[in-house]
RODO-2510 file (C-alpha; in nm, 4 decimals, decimal comma):
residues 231
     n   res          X          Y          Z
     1     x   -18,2712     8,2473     2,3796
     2     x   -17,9165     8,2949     2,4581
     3     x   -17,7084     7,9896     2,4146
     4     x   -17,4094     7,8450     2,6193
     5     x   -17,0927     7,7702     2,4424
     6     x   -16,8053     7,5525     2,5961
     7     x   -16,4767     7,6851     2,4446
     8     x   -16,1762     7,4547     2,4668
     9     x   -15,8507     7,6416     2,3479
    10     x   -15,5299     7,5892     2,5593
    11     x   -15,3693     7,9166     2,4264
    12     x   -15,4830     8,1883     2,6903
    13     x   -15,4528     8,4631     2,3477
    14     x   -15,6651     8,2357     2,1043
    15     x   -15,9214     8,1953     2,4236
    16     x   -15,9241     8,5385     2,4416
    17     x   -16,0162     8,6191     2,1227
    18     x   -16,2796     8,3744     2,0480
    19     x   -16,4471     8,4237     2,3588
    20     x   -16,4544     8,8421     2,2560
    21     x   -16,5701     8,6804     1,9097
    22     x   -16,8939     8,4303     2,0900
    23     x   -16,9629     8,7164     2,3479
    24     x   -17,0681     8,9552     2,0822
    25     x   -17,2789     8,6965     1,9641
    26     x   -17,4167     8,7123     2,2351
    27     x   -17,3705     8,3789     2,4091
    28     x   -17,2634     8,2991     2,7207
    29     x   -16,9113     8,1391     2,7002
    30     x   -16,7311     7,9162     2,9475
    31     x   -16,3268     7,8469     2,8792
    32     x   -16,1845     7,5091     2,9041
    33     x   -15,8151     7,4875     2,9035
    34     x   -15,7564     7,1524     2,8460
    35     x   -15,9139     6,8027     2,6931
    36     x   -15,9675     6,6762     3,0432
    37     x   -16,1436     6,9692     3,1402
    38     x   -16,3471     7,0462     2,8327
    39     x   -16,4971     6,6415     2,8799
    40     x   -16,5284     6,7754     3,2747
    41     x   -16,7028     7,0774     3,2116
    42     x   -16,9459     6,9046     2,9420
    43     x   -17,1044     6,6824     3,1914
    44     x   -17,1470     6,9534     3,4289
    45     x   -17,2778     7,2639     3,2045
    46     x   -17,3928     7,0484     2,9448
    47     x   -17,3070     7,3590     2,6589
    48     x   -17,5436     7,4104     2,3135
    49     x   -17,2154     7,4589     2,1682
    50     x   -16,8881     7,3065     2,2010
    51     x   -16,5717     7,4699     2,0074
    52     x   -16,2535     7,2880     2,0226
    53     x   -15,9445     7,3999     1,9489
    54     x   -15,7589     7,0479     1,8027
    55     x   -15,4281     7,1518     1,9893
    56     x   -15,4752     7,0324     2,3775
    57     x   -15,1784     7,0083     2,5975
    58     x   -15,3093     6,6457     2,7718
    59     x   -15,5128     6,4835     2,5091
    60     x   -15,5278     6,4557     2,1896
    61     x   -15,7693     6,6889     1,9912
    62     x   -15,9112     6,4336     1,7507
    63     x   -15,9540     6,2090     2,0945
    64     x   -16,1112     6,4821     2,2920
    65     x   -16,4044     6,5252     1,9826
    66     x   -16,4304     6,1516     1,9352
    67     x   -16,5258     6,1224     2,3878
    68     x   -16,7627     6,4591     2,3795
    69     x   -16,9730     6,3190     2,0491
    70     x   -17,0195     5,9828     2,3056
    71     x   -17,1348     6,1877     2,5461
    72     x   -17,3708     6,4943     2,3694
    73     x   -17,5016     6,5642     2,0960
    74     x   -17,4497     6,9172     2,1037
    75     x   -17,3020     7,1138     1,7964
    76     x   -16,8978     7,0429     1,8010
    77     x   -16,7215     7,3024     1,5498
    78     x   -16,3136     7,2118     1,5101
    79     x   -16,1345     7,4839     1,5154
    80     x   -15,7282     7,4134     1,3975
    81     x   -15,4388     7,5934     1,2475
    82     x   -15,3619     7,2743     1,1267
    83     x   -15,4476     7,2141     0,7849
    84     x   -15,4097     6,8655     0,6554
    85     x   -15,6859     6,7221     0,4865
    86     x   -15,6608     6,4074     0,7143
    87     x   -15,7085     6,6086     1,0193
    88     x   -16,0124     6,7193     0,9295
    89     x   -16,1352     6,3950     0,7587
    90     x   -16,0736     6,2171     1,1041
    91     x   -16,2485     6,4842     1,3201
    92     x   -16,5356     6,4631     1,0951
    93     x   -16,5280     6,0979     1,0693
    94     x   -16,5439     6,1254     1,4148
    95     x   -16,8441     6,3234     1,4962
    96     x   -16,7720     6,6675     1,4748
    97     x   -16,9768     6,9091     1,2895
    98     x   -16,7598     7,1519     1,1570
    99     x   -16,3904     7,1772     1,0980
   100     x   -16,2848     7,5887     1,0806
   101     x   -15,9146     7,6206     0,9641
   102     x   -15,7300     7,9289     1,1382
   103     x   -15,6520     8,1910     1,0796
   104     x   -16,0242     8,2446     0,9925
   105     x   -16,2376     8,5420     0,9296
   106     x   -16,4412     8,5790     1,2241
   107     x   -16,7598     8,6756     1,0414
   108     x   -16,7501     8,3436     0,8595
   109     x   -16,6780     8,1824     1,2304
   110     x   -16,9510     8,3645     1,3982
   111     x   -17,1958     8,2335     1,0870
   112     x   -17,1263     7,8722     1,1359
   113     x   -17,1512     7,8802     1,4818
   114     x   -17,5323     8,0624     1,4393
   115     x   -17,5753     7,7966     1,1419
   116     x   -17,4927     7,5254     1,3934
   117     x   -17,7133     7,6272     1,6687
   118     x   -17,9886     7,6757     1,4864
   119     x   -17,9757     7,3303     1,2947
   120     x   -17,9744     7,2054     1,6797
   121     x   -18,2740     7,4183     1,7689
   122     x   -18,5574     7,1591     1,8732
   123     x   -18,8223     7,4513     1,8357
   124     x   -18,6913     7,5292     1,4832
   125     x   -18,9663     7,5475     1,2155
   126     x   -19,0217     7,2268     0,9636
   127     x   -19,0740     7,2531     0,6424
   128     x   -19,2610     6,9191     0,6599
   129     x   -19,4868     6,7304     0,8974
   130     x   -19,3777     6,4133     0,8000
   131     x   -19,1243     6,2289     1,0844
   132     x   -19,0659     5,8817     0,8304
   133     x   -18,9920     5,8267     0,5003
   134     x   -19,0375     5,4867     0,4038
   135     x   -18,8712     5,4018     0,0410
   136     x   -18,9481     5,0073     0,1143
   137     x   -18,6177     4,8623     0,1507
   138     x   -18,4564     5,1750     0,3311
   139     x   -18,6552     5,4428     0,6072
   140     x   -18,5301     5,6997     0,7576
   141     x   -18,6913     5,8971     1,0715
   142     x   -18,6107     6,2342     1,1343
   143     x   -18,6419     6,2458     1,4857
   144     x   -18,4833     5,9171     1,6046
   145     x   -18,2382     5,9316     1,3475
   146     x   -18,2698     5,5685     1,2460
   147     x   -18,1922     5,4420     0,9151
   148     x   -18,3286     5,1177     0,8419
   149     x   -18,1960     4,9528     0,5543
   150     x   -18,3129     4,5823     0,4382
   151     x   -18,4754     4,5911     0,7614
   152     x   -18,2041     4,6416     0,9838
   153     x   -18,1775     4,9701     1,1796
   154     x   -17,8683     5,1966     1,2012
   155     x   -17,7967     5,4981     1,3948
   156     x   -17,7022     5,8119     1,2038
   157     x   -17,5585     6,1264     1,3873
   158     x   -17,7686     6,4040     1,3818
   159     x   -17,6022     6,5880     1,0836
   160     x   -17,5996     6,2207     0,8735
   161     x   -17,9695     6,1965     0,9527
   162     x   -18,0175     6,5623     0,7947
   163     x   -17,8569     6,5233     0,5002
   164     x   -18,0176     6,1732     0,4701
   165     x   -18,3655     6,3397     0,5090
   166     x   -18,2555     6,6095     0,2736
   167     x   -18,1433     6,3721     0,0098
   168     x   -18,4557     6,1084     0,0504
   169     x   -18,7103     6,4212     0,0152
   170     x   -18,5304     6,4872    -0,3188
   171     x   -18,5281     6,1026    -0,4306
   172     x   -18,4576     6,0901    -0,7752
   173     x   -18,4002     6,4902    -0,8023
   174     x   -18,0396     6,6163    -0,8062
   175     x   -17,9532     6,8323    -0,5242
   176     x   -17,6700     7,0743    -0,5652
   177     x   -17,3688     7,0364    -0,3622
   178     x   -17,4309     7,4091    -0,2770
   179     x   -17,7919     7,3405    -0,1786
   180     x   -17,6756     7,0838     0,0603
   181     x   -17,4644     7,2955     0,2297
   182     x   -17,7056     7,5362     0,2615
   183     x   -17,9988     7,3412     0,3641
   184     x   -17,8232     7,1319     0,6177
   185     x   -17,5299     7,3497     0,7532
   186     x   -17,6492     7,6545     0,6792
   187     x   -17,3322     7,7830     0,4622
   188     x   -17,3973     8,0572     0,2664
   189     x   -17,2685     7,9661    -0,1086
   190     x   -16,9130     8,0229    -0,2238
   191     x   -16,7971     7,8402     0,1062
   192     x   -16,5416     7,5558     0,0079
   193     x   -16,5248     7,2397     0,2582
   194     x   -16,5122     6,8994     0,2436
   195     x   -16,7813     6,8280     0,4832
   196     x   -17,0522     6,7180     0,2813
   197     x   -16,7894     6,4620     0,0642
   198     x   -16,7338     6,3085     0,4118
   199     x   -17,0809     6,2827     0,5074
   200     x   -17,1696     6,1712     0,2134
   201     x   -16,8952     5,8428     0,2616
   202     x   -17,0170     5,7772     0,5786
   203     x   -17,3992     5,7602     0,4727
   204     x   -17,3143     5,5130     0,1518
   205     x   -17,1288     5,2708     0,4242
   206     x   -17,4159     5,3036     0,6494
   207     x   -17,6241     5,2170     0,2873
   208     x   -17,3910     4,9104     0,2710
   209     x   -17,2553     5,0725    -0,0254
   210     x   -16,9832     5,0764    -0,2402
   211     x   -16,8023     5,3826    -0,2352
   212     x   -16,6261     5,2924    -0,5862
   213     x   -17,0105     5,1864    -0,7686
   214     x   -17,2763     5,3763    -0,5122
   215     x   -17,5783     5,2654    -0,6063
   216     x   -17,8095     5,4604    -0,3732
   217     x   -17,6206     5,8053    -0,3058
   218     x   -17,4798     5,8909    -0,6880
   219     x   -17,2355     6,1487    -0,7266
   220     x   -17,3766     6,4182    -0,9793
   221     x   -17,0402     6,5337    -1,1856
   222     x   -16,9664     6,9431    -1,1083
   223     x   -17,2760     6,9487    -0,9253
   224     x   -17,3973     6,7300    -0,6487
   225     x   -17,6253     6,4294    -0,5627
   226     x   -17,8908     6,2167    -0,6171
   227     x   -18,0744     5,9577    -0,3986
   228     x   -18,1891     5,6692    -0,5353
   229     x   -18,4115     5,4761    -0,3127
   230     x   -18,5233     5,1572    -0,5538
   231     x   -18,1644     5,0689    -0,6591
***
């Protein structure tokens, strides 16, 4: 099924391009020049896929992704020329999905943006029946995206509660960094990003964690992590 992508970019040439980039795709692409009227036209078309460029000429970027991810949880891929590691810390932190730096090779764009739509895909095939896995002290359920832990429930965005599920189907197995990236963005390997390191942070705080000792989420060094559900 062709999907609809909202593409916020103020620059009418970096529009242009992107949208030539999505429409070979094929998806069906509507432009928004602004922050106001990206958060406009997201109520009203209510998109798959949302790309935002982290420039805007009203509001700020960062503040644009942190109102859509209140309002949908459709895919949100940054896309920036600006490169600071901060930048994209924050606009994960704050619920996007992806951060692309430009210039960028449009074959790797187009692949995130399929990777992305397909992790959304509610008709996408499981590899498991299960919905809840229930360690005792911490549960997590795949479709409500709750994690309970020492009986109190949290909400996890949809790409937390993937990598959670990920991780707690692999409890007490080390999982490659690589494989993560794989399994729940859909990278292909050799692709360097800090995503999972953030998302990986923000699940240990939701664990009531210590980022410094983690307990529950241990860092595998020069090759991933491990979930430990009885710590």
């Amino acid at each position: 099924m062709q999907a609809d992508v909202l593409l916020a970019a103020a620059d009418p040439l970096t529009a242009a391009r992107m949208r030539h980039e999505l429409e070979r795709g094929p998806y069906r692409v509507s432009i928004a020049g602004s922050g106001g009227e990206a958060l406009a036209k997201q109520r009203r078309l209510q998109p798959d896929l949302i790309v935002l460029d982290i420039v805007q000429p009203d509001i700020d970027g960062l503040d644009v992704c942190r109102r859509l991810r209140t309002d949908t949880e459709a895919p949100l891929i940054i896309v920036s020329a600006r490169r600071s590691e901060l930048d994209r810390v924050l606009a994960l932190e704050l619920g996007a999905d992806d951060y692309i730096c430009a210039p960028y090779d449009p074959e790797e764009f187009m692949a995130r943006v399929r990777a992305s739509l397909r992790r959304a895909d509610p008709h996408a095939s499981r590899l498991s029946e299960e919905r809840v896995l229930d360690f005792g002290d911490v549960a997590v359920d795949r479709d409500s995206h709750i994690l309970t832990v020492d009986g109190q429930d949290v909400q996890l965005t949809p790409m937390e509660a993937r990598l959670m599920w990920v991780l707690a189907e692999n409890a007490g197995q080390p999982v490659s960094s690589e494989d993560l990236l794989k399994m729940v963005w859909g990278y292909p390997r050799g692709v360097r990003t800090r995503t999972l390191d953030v998302h990986i942070g923000r699940l240990r705080r939701k664990l009531n964690e210590d980022g410094r000792e983690p307990r529950r989420i241990l860092t595998i060094a020069r090759f991933g992590y491990r979930f430990e559900p009885d710590a």
